[in-house]
C-alpha positions as CSV (number, residue, x, y, z in Angstrom):
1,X,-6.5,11.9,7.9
2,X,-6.1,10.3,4.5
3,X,-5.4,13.3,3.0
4,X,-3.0,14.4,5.0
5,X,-1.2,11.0,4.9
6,X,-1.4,11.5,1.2
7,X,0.4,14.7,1.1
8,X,3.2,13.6,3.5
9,X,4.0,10.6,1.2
10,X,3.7,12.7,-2.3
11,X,6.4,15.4,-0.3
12,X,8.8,12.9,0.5
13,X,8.8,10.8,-2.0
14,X,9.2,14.3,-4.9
15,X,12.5,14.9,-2.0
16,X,13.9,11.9,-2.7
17,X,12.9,11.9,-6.5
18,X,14.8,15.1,-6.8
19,X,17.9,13.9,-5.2
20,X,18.2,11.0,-7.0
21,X,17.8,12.7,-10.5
22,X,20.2,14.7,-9.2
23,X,22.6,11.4,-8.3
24,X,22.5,9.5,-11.6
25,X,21.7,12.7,-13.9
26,X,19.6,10.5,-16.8
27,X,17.9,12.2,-19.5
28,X,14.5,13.1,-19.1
29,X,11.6,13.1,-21.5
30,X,8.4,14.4,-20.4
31,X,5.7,14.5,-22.7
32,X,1.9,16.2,-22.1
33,X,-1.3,17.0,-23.9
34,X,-5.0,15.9,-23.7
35,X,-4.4,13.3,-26.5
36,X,-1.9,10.3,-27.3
37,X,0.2,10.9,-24.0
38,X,0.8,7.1,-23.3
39,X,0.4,6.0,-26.7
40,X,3.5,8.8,-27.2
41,X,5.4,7.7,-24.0
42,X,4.8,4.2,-25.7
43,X,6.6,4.5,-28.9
44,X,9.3,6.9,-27.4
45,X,10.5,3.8,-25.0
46,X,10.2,2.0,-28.2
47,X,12.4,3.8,-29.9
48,X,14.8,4.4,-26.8
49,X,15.0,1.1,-25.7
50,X,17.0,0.2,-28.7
51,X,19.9,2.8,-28.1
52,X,19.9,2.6,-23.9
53,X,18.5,1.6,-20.7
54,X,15.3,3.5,-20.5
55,X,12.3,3.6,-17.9
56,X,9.1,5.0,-18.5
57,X,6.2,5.8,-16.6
58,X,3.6,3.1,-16.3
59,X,0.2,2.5,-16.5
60,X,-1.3,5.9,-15.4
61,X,1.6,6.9,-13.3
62,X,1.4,10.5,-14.8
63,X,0.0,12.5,-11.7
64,X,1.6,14.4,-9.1
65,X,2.4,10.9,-7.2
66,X,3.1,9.2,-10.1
67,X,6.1,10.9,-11.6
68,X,8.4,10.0,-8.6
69,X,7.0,6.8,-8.5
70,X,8.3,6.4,-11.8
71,X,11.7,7.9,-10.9
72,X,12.2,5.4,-7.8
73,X,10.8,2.8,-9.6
74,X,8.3,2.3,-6.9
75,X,4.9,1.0,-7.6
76,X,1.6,3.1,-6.0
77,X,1.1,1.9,-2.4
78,X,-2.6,2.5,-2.6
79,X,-3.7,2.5,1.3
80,X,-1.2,0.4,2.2
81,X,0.6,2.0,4.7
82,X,3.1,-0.9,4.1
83,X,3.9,-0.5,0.8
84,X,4.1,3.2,1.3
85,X,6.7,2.7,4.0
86,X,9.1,0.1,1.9
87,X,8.9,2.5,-0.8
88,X,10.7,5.1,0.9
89,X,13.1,2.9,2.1
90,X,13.9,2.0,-1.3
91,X,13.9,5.7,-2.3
92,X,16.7,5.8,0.4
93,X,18.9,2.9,-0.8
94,X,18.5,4.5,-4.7
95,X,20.1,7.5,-3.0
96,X,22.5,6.2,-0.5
97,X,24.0,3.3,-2.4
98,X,25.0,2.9,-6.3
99,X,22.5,1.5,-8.6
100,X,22.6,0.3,-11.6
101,X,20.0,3.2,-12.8
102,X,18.1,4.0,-16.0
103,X,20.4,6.6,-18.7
104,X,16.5,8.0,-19.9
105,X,13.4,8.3,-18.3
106,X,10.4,8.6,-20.6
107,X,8.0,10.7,-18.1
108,X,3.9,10.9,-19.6
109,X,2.6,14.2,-17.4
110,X,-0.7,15.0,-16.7
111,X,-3.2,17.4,-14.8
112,X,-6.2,17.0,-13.5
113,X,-6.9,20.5,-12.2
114,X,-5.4,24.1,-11.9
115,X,-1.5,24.2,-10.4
116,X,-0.8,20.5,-11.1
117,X,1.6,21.9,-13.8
118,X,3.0,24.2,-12.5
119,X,4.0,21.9,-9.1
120,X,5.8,19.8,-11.2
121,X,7.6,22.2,-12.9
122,X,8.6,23.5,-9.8
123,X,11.0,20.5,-9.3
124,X,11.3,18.8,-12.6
125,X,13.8,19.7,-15.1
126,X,13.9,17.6,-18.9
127,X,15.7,17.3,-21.7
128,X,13.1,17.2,-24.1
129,X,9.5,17.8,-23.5
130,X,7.0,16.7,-26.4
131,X,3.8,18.5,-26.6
132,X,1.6,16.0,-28.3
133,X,-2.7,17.7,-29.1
134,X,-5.4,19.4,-27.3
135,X,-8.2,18.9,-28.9
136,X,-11.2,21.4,-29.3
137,X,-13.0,20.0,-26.1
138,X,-10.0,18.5,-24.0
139,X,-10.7,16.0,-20.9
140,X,-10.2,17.9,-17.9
141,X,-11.5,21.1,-18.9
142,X,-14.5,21.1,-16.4
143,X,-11.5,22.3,-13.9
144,X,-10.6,25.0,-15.6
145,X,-11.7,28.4,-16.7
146,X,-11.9,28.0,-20.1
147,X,-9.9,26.4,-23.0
148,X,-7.2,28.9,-23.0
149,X,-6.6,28.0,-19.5
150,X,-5.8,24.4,-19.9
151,X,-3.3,25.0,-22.8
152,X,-1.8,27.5,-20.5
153,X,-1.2,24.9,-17.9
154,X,-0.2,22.2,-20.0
155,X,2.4,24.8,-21.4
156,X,4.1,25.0,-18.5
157,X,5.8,21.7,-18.6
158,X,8.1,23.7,-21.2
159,X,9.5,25.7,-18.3
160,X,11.3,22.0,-17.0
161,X,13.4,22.2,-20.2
162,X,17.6,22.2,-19.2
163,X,19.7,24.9,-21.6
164,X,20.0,23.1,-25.3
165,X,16.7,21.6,-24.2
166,X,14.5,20.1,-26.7
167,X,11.0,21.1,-27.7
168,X,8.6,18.8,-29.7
169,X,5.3,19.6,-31.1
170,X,2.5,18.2,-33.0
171,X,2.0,21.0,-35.9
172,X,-1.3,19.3,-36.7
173,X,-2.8,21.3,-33.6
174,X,-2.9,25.1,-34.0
175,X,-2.9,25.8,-30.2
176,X,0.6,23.4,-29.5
177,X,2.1,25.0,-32.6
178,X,1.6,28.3,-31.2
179,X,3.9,27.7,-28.9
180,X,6.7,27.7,-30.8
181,X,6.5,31.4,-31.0
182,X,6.4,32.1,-27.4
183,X,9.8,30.2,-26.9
184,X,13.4,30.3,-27.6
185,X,14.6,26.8,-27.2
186,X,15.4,24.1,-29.8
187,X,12.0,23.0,-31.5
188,X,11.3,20.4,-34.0
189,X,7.6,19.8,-35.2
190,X,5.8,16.6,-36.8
191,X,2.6,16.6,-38.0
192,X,0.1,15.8,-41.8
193,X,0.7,19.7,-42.4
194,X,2.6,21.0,-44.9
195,X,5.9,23.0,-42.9
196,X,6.2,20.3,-40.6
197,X,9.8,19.0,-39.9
198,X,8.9,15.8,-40.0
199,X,5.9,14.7,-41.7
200,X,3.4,12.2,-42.4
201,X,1.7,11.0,-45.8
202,X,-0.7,8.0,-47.3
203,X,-1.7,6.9,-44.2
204,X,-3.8,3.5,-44.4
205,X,-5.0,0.4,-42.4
206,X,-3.6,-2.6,-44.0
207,X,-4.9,-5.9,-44.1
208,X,-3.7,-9.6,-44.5
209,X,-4.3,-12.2,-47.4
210,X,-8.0,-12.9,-45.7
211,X,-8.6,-9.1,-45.8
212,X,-8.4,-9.1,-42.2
213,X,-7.3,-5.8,-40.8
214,X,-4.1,-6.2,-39.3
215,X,-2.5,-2.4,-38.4
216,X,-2.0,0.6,-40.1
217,X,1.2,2.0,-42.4
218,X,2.2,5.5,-43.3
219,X,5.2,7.4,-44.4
220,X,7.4,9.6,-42.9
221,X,9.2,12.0,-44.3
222,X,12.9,13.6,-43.0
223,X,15.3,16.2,-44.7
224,X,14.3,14.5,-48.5
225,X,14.2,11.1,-47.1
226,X,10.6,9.1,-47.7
227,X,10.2,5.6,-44.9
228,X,7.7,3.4,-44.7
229,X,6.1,3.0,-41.0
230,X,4.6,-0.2,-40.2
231,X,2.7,-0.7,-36.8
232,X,0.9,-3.8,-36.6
233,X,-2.1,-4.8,-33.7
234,X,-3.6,-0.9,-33.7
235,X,-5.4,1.6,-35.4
236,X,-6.1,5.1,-35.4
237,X,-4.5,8.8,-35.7
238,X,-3.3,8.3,-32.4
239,X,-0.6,5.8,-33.4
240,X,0.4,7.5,-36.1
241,X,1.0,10.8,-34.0
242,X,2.2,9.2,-31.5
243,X,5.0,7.6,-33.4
244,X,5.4,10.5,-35.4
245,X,6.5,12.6,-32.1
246,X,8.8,9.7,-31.4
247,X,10.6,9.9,-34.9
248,X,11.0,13.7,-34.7
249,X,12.8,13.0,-31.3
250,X,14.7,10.5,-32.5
251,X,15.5,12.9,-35.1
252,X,16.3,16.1,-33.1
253,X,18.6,13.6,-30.9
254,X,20.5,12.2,-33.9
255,X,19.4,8.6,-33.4
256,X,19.4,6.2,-36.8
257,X,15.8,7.0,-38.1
258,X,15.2,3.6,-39.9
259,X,16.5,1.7,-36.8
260,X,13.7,3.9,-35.1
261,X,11.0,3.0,-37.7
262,X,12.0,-1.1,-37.3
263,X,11.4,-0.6,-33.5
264,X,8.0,0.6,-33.9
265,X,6.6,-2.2,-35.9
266,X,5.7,-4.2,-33.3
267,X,6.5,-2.3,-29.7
268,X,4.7,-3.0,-26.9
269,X,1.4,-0.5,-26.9
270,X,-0.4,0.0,-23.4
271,X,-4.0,-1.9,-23.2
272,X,-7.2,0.1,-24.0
273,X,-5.5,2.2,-27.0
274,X,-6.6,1.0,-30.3
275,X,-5.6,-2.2,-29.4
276,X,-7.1,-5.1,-32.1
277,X,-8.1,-7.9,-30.5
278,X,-10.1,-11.0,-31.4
279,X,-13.9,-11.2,-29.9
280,X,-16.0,-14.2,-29.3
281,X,-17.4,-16.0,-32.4
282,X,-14.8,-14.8,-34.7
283,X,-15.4,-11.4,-34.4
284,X,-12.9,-8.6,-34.1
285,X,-12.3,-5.7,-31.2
286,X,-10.9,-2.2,-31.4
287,X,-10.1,-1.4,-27.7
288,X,-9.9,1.8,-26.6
289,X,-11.4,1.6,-23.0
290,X,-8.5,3.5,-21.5
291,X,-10.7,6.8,-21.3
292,X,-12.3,8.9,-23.2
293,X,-12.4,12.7,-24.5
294,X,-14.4,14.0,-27.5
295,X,-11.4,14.5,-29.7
296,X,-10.3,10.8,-29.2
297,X,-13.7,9.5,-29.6
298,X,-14.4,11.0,-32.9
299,X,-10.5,10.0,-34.2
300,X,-11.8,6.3,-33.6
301,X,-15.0,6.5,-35.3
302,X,-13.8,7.7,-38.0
303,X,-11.0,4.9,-38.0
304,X,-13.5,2.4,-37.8
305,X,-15.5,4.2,-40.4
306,X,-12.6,3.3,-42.7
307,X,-11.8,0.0,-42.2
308,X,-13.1,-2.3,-44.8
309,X,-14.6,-5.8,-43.1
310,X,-17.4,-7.9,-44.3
311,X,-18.9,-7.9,-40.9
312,X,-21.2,-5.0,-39.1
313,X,-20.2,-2.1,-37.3
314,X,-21.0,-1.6,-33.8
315,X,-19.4,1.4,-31.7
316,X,-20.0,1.2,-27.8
317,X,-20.0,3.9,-26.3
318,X,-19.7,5.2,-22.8
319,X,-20.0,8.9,-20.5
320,X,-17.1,11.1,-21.4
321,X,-16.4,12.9,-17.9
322,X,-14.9,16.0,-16.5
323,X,-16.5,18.2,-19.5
324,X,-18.9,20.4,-17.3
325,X,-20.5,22.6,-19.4
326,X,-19.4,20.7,-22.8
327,X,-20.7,18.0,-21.8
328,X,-24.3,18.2,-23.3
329,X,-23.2,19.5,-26.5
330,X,-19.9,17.1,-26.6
331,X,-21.9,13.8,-26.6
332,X,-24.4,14.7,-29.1
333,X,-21.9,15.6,-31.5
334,X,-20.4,12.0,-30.8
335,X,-23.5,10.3,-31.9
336,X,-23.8,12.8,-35.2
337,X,-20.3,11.4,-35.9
338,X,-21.2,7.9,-35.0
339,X,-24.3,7.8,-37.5
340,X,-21.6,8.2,-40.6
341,X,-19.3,5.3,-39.1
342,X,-20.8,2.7,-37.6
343,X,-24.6,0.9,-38.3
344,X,-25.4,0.0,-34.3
345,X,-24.9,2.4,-31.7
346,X,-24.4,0.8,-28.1
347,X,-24.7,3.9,-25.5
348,X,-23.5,3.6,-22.0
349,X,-24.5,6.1,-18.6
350,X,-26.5,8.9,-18.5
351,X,-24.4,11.4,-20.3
352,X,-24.1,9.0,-23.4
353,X,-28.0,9.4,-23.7
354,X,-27.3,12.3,-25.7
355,X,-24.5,10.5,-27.6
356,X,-28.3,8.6,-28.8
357,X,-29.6,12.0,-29.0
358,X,-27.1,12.9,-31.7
359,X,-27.8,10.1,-33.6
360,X,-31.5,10.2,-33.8
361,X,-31.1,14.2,-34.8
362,X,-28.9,13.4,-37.9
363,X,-31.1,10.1,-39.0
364,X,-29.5,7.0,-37.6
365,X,-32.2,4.0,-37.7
366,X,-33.5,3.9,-34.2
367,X,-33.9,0.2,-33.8
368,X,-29.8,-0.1,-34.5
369,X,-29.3,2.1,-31.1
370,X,-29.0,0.5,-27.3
371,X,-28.8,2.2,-24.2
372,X,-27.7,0.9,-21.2
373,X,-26.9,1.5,-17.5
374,X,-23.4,0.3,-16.8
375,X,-20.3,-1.9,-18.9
376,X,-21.9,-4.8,-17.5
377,X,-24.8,-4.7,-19.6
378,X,-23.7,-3.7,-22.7
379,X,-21.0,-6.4,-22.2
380,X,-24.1,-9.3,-21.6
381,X,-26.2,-8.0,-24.2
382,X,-23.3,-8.3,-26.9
383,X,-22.5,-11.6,-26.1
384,X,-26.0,-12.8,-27.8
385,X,-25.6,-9.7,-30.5
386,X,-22.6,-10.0,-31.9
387,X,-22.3,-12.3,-34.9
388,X,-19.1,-13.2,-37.2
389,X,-16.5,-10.9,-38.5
390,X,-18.3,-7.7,-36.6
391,X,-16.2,-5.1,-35.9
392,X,-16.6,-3.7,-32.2
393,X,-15.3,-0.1,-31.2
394,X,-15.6,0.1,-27.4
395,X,-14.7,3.7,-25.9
396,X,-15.8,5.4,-22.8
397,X,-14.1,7.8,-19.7
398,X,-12.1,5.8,-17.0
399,X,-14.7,5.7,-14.4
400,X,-17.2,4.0,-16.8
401,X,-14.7,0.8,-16.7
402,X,-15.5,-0.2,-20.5
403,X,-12.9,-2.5,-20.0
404,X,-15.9,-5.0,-18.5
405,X,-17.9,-4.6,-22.1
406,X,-14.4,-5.7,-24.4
407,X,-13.9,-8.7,-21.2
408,X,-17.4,-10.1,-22.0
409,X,-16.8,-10.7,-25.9
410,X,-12.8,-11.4,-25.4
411,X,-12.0,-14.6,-26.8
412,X,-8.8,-15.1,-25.1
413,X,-10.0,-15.2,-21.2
414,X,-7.1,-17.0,-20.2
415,X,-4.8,-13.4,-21.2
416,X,-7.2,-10.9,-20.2
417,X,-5.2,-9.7,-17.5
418,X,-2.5,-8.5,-20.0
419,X,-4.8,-7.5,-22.8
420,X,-7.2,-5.8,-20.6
421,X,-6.4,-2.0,-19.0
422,X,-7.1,-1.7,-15.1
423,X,-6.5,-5.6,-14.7
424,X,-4.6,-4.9,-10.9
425,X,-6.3,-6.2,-7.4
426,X,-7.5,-2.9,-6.8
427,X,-9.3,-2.1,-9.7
428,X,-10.7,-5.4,-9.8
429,X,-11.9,-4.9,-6.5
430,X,-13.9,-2.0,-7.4
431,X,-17.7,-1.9,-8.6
């Protein structure tokens, strides 16, 4: 019965998503990938936000549901039948009566399994679509056939492009440059690589006066011109991508490119993405609970690898999901990269036992690894562990709710529920 509920809600709801779309006509940006979709959608609204009225999707609203929840403005109804039923009413009003409506919509598009793509692309049409990285092992590929497969699906969010549509893609990832071959719209490409339209160079973390980390800078290069990019509060590749696809939009839209750059300094990044944050007993957090895929975890190791503290090193780590056969061979290749990063190794869930497994094959001490069952533990054990000016690196899939390990050794409690991802009622309410 649920599921059938379920459908009858996602089909009127995409109706009335498609009329009004058609009503107000804003510009749409969708963006996909397996990596640095929301950190992406992030710094796009960033950049946006300074030139018009702009909505984006939020939280995780990236799903089949999600994308006209986003377009109504309508948050998810869960099982409230309720909530369900004012939403389409409000769906109604956006169509029947003039609203004061967003001129962009920033839209982050995922898949979960075979046909999601292609379902939205049925209906959806964009103005620009950035395609951000895949990844040699990409979350979600336990649904699919193989690796060619998924790429294949993601790829069809280029089909939503309008005539004089824009394409964007990371040049850095061989299988999302490829598709600039296979298309004949307007593309522009960012990326470290040399060819790429707009690049990146001297990427570093930089610190404050106490050599505390503080962010990371970069520089960006358009058409001759050479910009410093300042992000402060994050770390990590991701960031740096992710604001690199938002500067080559900006660019293949004609906005002001150092206006762009000033708007990114400090814009408002989603919890559990390389979010800094400061730990119990002066310690210091990398957050990035949000989930978890091989590519992403190894891009943060090595981050924390590089960052110069005077504290320890400790990596938590938790079960990377949906990689079927991968999985095995995934997680051990975690805890290889681990050993080179990091000197204690927390491990969390059964798969991340061969995250340990990894470790122990390439030499790391096996006194400074810790296994546990669940977030809770690792989150209790660290609160007696964790010692001044540590450096904590907290990572794991959705469903491991690593969120509960950064929430033990958070020293501002009184914020969590805006620091902290999955902070709503019904996440809360789940074990």
């Amino acid at each position: 019965m649920k599921k059938i509920f379920k459908k009858i809600i996602i089909y009127i709801l995409r109706i009335e998503a498609k009329l009004v779309l058609l009503k107000y006509h804003p510009q749409v940006v969708a963006i996909t990938g397996s990596v640095g979709k929301t950190s992406t959608k992030d710094a796009v609204f960033a950049v946006i936000s300074g030139v018009s009225y702009v909505r984006k999707s939020e939280k995780s609203f990236n799903s089949e549901i999600g994308l006209p929840l986003t377009i109504l403005g309508i948050p998810n109804g869960w099982n409230n039948p309720m909530i369900w039923f004012k939403n389409i009413l409000i769906g109604l009003r956006l169509i029947i009566l003039r609203n004061n409506y967003p001129k962009w919509l920033v839209l982050e598009v995922g898949i979960g399994h075979p046909g999601d793509m292609k379902r939205t692309a049925a209906w959806l049409k964009t103005d620009a679509v950035i395609m951000t990285a895949i990844g040699e092992t990409p979350s979600h590929i336990e649904f699919f056939n193989s690796r060619k497969h998924l790429i294949e699906e993601k790829a069809s969010l280029i089909k939503t492009l309008k005539k004089g549509g824009l394409l964007v893609l990371n040049s850095d990832d061989e299988a999302i440059l490829e598709m600039k071959n296979k298309v004949k719209c307007k593309t522009i490409t960012y990326g470290f690589k040399s060819g790429a339209d707009i690049s990146g160079s001297e990427d570093n973390i930089f610190y404050n006066e106490n050599n505390v980390p503080k962010g990371i800078i970069y520089r960006v290069d358009e058409g001759g011109k050479s910009l410093p990019v300042i992000i402060e509060g994050v770390f990590g590749k991701n960031h740096i991508y992710a604001s690199l696809g938002a500067l080559a939009l900006s660019s293949g839209l004609k906005f002001n490119l150092l206006e762009a750059i000033n708007r990114l300094k400090n814009y408002d990044v989603s919890p559990g993405r390389m979010r800094l944050l400061k730990g119990i007993k002066n310690s210091f957090i990398v957050d990035d609970t949000y989930n978890s895929s091989p590519f992403a975890c190894e891009s943060g190791l090595r981050t924390i690898g590089e960052v110069k503290n005077i504290g320890r090193k400790i990596a938590v780590l938790g079960d990377m999901l949906e990689l079927g056969k991968h999985t095995k061979t995934a997680h051990e290749a975690i805890g290889k990269n681990a050993k080179e990063n990091v000197e204690f190794l927390f491990v969390v869930g059964q798969r991340a036992l061969s995250i340990k497994t990894g470790a122990l094959d390439v030499g790391m001490n096996p006194d400074n690894i810790f296994d546990f069952g669940d977030s809770y533990q690792a989150g209790e054990f660290l609160k007696n562990f964790i010692l001044k000016n540590d450096l904590v690196f907290i990572k794991g899939s959705q469903g491991m709710r690593m969120e509960r390990t950064v929430e033990a050794i958070l020293e501002d409690q009184e914020n969590k529920s805006n620091l902290l991802v999955r902070q709503d009622d019904e996440w809360l309410a789940k074990r």
